[in-house]
C-alpha positions in Angstrom: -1.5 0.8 12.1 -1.7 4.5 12.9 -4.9 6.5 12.8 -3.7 9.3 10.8 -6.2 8.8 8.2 -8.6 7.0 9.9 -11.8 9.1 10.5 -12.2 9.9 6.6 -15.2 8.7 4.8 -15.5 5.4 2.9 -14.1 5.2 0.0 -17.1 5.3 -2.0 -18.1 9.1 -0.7 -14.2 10.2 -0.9 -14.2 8.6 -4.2 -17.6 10.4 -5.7 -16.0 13.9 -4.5 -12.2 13.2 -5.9 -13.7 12.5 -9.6 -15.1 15.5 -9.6 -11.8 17.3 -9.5 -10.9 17.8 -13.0 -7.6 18.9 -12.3 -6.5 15.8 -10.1 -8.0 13.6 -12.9 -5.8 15.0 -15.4 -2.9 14.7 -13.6 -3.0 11.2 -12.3 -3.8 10.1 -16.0 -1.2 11.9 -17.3 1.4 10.6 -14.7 0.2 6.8 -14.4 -0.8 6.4 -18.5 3.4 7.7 -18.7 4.8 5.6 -16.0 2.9 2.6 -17.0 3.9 2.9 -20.8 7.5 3.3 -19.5 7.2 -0.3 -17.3 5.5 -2.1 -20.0 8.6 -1.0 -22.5 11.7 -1.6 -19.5 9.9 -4.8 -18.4 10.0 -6.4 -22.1 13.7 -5.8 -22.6 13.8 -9.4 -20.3 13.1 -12.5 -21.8 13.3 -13.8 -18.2 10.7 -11.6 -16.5 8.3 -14.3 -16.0 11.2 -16.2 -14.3 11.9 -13.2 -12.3 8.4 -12.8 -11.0 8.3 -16.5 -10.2 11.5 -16.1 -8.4 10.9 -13.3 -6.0 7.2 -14.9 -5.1 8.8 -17.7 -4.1 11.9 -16.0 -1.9 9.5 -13.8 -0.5 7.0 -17.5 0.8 9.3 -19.1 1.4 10.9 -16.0 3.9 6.8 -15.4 5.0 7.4 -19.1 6.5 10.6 -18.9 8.3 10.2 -15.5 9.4 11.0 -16.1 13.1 14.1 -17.6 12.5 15.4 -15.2 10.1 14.5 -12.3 12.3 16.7 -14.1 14.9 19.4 -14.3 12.1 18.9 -10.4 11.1 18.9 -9.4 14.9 22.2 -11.2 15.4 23.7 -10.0 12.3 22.9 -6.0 13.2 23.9 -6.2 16.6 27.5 -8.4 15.7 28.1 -5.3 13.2 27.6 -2.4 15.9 23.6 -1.8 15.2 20.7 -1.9 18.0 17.6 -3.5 17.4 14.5 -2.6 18.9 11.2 -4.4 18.7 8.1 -2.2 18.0 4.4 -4.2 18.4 2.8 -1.7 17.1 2.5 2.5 16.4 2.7 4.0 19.5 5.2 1.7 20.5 7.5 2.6 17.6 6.9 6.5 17.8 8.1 6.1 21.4 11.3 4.3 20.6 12.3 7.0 17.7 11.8 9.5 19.5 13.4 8.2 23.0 16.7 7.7 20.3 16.2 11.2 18.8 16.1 12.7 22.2 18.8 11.0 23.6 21.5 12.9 20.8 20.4 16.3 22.4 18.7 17.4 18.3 15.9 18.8 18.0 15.8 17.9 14.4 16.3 15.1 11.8 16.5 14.7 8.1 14.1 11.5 6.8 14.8 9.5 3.3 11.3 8.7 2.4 9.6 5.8 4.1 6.5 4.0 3.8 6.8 2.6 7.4 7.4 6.1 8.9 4.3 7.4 7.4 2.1 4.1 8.2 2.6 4.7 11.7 2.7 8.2 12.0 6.1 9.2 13.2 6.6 12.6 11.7 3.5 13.7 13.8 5.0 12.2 17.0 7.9 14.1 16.8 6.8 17.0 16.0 4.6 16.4 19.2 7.7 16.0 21.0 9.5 19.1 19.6 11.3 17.5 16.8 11.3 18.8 13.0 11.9 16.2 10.9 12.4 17.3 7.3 11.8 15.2 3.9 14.3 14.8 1.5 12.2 13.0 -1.2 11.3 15.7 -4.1 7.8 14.2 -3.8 7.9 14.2 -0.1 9.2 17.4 0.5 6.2 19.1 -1.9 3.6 17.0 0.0 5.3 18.2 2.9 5.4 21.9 2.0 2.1 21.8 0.7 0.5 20.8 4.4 -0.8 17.9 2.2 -0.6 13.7 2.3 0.8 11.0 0.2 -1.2 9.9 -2.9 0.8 7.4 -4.3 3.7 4.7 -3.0 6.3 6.0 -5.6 5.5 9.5 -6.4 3.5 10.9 -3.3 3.2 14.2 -5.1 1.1 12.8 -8.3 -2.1 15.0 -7.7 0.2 18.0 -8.5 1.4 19.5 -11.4 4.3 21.6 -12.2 2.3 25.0 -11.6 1.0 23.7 -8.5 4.4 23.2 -7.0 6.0 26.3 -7.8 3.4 27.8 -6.1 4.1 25.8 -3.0 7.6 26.6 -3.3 7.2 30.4 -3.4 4.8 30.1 -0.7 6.2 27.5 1.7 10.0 27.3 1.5 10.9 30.3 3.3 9.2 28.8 6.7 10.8 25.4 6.4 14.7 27.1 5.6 15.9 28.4 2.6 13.5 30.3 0.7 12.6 29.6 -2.9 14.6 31.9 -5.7 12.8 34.9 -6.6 11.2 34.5 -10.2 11.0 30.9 -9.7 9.3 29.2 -12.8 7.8 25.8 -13.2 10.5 24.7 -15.3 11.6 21.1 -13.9 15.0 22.1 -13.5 14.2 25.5 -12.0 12.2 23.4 -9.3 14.7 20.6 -8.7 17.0 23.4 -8.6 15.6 25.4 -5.9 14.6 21.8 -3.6 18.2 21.3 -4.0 19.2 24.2 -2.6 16.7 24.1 0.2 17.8 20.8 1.1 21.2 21.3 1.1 21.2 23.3 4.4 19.6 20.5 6.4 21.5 17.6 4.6 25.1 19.7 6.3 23.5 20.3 9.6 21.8 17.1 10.3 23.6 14.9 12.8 20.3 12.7 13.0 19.0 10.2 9.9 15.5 8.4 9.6 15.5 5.7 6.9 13.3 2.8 6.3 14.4 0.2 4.0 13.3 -1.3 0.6 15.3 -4.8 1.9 16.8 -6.4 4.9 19.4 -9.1 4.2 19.5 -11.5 7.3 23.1 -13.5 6.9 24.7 -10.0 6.6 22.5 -7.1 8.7 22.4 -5.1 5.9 19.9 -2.5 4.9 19.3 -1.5 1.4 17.8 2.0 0.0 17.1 2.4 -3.6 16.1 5.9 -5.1 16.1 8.1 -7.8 17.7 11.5 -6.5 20.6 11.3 -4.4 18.9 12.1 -0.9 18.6 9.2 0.4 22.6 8.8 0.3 22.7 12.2 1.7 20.4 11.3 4.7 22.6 7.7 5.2 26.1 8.5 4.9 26.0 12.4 6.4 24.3 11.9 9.9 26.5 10.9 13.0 23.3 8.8 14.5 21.0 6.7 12.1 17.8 5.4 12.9 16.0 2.8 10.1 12.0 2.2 10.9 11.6 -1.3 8.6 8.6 -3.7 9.1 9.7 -7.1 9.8 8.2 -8.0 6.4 11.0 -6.7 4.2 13.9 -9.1 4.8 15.3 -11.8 2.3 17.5 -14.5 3.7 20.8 -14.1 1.7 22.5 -11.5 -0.9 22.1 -13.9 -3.6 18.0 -13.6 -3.0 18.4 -9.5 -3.4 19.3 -9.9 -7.0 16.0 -11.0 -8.1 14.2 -7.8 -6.5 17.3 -5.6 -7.4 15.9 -6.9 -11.4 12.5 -6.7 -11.0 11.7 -3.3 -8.0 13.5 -1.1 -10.5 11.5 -1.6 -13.6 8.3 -2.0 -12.2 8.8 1.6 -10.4 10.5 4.1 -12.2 10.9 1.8 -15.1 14.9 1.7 -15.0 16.7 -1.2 -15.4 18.4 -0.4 -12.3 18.0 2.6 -9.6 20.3 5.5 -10.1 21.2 4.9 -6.5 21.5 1.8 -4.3 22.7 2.6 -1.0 23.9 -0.4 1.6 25.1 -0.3 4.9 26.0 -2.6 7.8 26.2 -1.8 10.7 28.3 1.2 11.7 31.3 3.1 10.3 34.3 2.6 12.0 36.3 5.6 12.0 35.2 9.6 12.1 36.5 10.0 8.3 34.7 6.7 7.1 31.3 7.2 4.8 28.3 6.4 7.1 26.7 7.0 10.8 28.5 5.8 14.1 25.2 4.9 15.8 22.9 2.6 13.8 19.5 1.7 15.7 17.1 -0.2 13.7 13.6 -0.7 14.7 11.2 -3.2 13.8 7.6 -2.6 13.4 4.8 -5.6 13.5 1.9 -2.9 13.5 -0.7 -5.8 12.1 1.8 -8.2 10.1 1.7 -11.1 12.6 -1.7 -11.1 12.2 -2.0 -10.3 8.7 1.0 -13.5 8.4 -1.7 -15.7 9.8 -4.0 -15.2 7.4 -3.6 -18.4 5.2 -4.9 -16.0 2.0 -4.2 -12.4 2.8 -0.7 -13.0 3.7 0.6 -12.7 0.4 0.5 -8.9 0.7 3.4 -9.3 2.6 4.8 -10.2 -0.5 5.0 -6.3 -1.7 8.1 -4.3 -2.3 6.3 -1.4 -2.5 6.9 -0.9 -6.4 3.3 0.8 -7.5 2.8 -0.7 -10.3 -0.6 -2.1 -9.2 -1.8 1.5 -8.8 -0.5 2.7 -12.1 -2.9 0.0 -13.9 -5.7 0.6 -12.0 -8.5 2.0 -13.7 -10.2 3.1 -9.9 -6.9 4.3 -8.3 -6.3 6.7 -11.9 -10.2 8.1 -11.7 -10.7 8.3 -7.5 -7.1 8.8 -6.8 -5.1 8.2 -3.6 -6.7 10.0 -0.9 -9.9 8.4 -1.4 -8.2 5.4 0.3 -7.7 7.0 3.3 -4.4 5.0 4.0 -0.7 5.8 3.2 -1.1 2.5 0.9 -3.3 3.6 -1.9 -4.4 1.8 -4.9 -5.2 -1.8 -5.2 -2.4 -2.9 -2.8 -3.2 -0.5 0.0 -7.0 -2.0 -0.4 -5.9 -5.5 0.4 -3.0 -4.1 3.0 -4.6 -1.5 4.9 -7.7 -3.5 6.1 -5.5 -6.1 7.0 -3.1 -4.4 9.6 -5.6 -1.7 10.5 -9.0 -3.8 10.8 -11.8 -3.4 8.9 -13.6 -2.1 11.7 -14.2 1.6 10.6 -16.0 3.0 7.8 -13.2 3.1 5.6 -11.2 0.4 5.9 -14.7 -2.1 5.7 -15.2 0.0 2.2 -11.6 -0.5 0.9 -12.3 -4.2 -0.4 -14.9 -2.5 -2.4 -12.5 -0.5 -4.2 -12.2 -1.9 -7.1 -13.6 -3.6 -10.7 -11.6 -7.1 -10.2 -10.0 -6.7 -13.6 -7.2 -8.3 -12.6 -4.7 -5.9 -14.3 -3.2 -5.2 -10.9 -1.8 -9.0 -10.7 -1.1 -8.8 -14.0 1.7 -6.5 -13.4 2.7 -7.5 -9.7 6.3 -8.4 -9.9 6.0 -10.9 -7.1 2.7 -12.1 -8.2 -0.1 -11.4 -5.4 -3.0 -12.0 -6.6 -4.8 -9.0 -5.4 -8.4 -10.0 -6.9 -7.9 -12.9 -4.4 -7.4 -11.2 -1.5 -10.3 -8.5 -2.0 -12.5 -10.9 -2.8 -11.5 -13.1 0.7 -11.6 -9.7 2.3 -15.1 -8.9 1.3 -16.4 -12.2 2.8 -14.4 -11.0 6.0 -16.3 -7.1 6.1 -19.5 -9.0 5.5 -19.5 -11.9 8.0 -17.9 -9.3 10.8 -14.2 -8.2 10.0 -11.5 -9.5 11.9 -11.2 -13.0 12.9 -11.2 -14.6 16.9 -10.0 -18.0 17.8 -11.8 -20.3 20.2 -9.5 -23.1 20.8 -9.1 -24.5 17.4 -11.6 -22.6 15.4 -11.7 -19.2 13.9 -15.2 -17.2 14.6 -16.3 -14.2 12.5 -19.2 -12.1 14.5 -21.9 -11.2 12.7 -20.9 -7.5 11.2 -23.4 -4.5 11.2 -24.8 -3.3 8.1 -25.4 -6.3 6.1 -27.9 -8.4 7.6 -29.9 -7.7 4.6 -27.3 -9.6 2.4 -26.7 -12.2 4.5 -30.1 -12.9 4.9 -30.4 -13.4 1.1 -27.6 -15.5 1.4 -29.1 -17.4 3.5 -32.2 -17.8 1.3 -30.5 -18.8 -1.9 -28.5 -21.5 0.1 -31.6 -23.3 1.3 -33.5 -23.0 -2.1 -30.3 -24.6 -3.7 -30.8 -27.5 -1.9 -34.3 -27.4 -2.1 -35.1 -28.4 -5.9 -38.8 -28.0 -5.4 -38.8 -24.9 -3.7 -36.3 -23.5 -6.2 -38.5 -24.3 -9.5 -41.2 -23.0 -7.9 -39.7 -20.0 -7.3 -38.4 -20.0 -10.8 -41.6 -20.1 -12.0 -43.2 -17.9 -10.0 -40.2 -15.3 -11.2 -41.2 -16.2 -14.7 -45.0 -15.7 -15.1 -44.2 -12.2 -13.1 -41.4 -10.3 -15.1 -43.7 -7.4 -16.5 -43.9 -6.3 -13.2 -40.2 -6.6 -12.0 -38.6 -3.1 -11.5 -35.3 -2.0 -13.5 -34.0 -0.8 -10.9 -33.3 -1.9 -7.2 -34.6 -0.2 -4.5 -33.6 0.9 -1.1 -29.3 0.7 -0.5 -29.0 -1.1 -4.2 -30.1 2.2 -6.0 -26.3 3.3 -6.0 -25.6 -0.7 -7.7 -28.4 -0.4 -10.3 -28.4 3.2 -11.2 -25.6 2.8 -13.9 -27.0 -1.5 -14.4 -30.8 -2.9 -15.8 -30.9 -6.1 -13.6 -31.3 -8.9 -15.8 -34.3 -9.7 -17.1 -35.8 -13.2 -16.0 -36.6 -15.6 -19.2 -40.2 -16.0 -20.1 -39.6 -20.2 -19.2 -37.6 -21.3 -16.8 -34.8 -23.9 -17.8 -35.9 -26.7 -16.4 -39.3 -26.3 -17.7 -37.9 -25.5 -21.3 -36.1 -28.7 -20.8 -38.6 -31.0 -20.0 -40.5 -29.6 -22.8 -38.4 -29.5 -25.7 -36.6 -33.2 -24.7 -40.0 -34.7 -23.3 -38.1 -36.5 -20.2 -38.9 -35.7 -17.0 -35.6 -35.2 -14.6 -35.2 -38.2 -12.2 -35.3 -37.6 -8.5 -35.1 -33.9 -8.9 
C-alpha cells in the first residue's frame, strides 16, 4: 500500500487534536446522522434485505476462494474483447504501468472518475512526478482536490467541509486548475454544482486520456462496472480515445447474474437510492470512431497486500467490501475523530481492519488503527455483505500485540515478539499461570481482598490515559471461593 499517509501520528494523538475542531465535528455529524437516517429508511423498503446481505457475503467467499481461476477467466475475457491486462504486485509497480500507458499517448494530462484504488496507491502523485495533471471529476474529489486537502470519507471525500468552506475554495483555487469560478459565487448548492460543472466541462472535451477504477469486475464477460451519482464518471468513460481502469483484484464477481445482488444492496447502503443515477458498463473496446466509449482499454490489476490479507483465515473477509461507507456513517469514533485521524485513504471502521492488513502494522499508525474503536458492533450491523468488523479488530489487536505481521516456517506461522507491549504480555503471562494454578490464584485473591483500601483508582504509568475517564473495579471484601465455602459449608474437592 502506498505511503502517502504513512508518517502521521497514531490514531490516538490525530484523534485527541481532530475533536477539538468544532467545526469538523459539526459537519461530520450533520452529514453522517443525514446519510444514515436516509439508509435506515431506503434499506427497510426491502423485505428481502436480510436475504440480500446473505447473498452477496456468500458471492463474495465463495469468489475470495476461487479467485485464481476467476482472474484467469476475467484476463481472458478483457483481452478476447480488445482490453490489456497488466499485473501490478504492488504501488510502485502500478504507478509505473499508468504512467508508462499515459506516456505512451503523447498527453500530458488525464481526467480521473473517482477511485479508491488510485488513491490507495498513490497514483495522482506519481504522475504529477512524471509531468502528468490528472484532474478529478468527482464533486467531492475535485473540492478535496482544489482545497490541497485528502479524502475523509469512502463516499463523500469532502465531508469535513461545509458549503462556505467550498465556495471559498472555489473562488480561490479554480482559476489555477482551468476555468475560474463565476464572480459573485455563493454557497448556494446549485451555484456550486453550477460553477464545478463548468470547470469540468473544459477537461471532460479535451481529455483524450480516462483513469477509472471499478466498483465490479464480471469475469465470464470482462466487463467493468462504475456506479455514481453525478454524471462524470460517464463523462471520463465514454469521452477519452485511451482508457485506463486501476481495480484490485478483489472486486470481481463470477457472472452477471451475481452483480444483481450488489447492484440492490451498494446503492442503498451509499447514497441511500434504490439504484445509482448512473451505472456505467463497458467491455472491452468500442469498435468504430463514432461508437460511445474509448478505443484503447488497459486495465490494471493491483494486489498491493490482498494475497496476503486473502491468507489470513479471519481478516480476509475485508475483502468482502464494496466500498459502500455505511460502516463509517454508524460509527460513533469515525463521527467524533473523523477521517484523517486514520491516516489511510480507508477511514472508519473498515479502513481500521483494511489498512493494517495490506499496509502492515508496522508503523505507529497502522499498529493504533485496531484501537480505533468501542466494539459496538453497529458497523456489522449495517455491513451489507456482513463482515464482522468487531472480529477482525479484535484478531488484529492480538496480531499488533504479539508482533504484527505473520512469517511462516515450514508449516507454522510465527508472530515475533512486537515492541511496546512487553508489559502486557507479561501480565498475560501471569494470569495464564495463576489460572492453572488454583492455589496460587486464591491466594492472590485473598491477598487482593484484605488490601483494597489501599488500591489506587486510578492506574499508573501508560494506563493513566485508560483509567482517567474509568474507576477500576473495586475488589469484593471476600473472595468467591471463600464466600462459598462459607455460606455452603463444603469445601471444593481437588481444587
Amino acid at each position: 500500500m502506498s505511503g502517502t499517509f504513512v508518517g502521521m501520528p497514531a490514531f490516538p494523538v490525530a484523534a485527541h487534536e481532530a475533536v477539538g475542531n468544532t467545526t469538523l465535528r459539526a459537519n461530520l455529524r450533520h452529514a453522517t446522522h443525514t446519510i444514515r437516517d436516509k439508509r435506515a429508511k431506503a434499506v427497510a423498503e426491502l423485505d428481502d434485505w436480510a436475504l440480500l446481505r446473505e447473498a452477496g457475503k456468500q458471492i463474495k467467499d465463495h469468489t475470495l476462494r476461487h479467485l485464481d481461476t476467476y482472474l484467469v477467466q476475467l484476463e481472458e475475457a478483457v483481452t478476447a474483447a480488445g482490453g490489456v491486462v497488466h499485473w501490478a504486485t504492488d504501488a510502485d509497480e502500478a504507478n509505473r504501468i499508468v504512467t508508462r500507458l499515459v506516456k505512451e499517448t503523447g498527453e500530458s494530462e488525464v481526467v480521473k472518475v473517482k477511485s479508491m484504488a488510485t488513491q490507495e496507491i498513490g497514483l495522482n502523485e506519481a504522475l504529477e512526478a512524471a509531468g502528468i495533471a490528472a484532474y478529478e471529476t468527482d464533486l467531492a474529489e475535485l473540492i478535496v482536490q482544489l482545497g490541497h486537502d485528502r479524502p475523509s470519507h469512502i463516499l463523500v471525500p469532502a465531508i469535513h467541509r461545509n458549503r462556505g468552506e467550498i465556495r471559498d475554495i472555489f473562488a480561490k483555487e479554480m482559476g489555477a486548475w482551468g476555468r475560474p469560478a463565476p464572480e459573485g459565487l455563493t454557497d448556494t448548492p446549485a451555484e456550486l454544482a453550477e460553477a464545478a460543472r463548468l470547470h469540468l466541462r473544459e477537461k471532460f472535451l479535451r481529455a483524450k486520456v480516462g483513469i477509472s477504477g471499478a466498483n465490479f469486475m464480471v469475469a465470464e464477460t470482462g466487463t467493468l462496472v462504475v456506479v455514481e451519482s453525478e454524471g462524470n464518471g460517464r463523462m471520463c468513460l465514454t469521452l477519452p480515445e485511451t482508457l485506463i481502469s486501476v481495480v484490485g483484484i478483489e472486486k470481481i464477481v463470477p457472472t452477471w447474474r451475481d452483480l444483481e445482488v450488489f447492484l440492490q444492496t451498494l446503492p442503498r447502503s451509499s447514497t441511500a437510492e434504490r439504484m445509482n443515477p448512473y451505472t456505467s458498463m463497458w467491455t472491452g473496446t468500442s469498435d468504430t470512431e463514432t461508437a460511445d466509449g474509448p478505443r484503447v482499454f488497459h486495465l490494471v490489476l493491483i494486489d498491493n497486500g490482498r494475497t496476503d490479507t486473502l491468507a489470513d483465515e479471519v481478516g480476509r473477509q475485508a475483502l468482502r467490501c464494496i466500498r459502500c461507507s455505511a460502516c463509517l456513517n454508524v460509527c460513533p469514533v469515525y463521527e467524533r475523530a473523523g477521517g484523517h485521524a486514520y491516516g489511510s485513504v480507508y477511514p472508519g471502521p473498515i479502513g481500521a481492519i483494511l489498512s493494517p492488513q495490506l499496509r502492515g502494522t508496522a508503523s505507529e499508525i497502522d499498529a493504533s488503527l485496531p484501537y480505533a474503536s468501542s466494539l459496538c458492533g453497529a458497523c456489522y450491523e449495517v455491513c451489507p455483505v456482513a463482515i464482522d468488523i468487531p472480529e477482525v479488530l479484535v484478531h488484529l489487536r492480538e496480531r499488533v500485540v504479539q508482533g504484527g505481521p505473520a512469517t511462516r516456517q515450514g508449516n507454522r506461522v510465527v508472530l515475533k515478539p512486537a515492541k511496546g507491549h512487553a508489559a502486557e504480555r507479561a501480565a498475560m503471562r501471569a494470569a495464564g499461570w495463576a489460572f492453572v494454578h488454583p492455589g496460587a490464584l486464591r491466594a492472590g485473591q485473598r491477598v487482593a481482598s484484605r488490601t483494597r483500601r489501599f488500591h489506587p483508582r486510578t492506574l499508573p504509568g501508560p494506563g493513566r490515559a485508560w483509567s482517567a475517564t474509568r474507576d477500576l473495579p473495586q475488589v469484593p471484601a471476600e473472595p468467591f471461593r471463600d464466600w462459598w465455602q462459607r455460606t455452603h459449608g463444603k469445601k471444593e474437592s481437588g481444587k
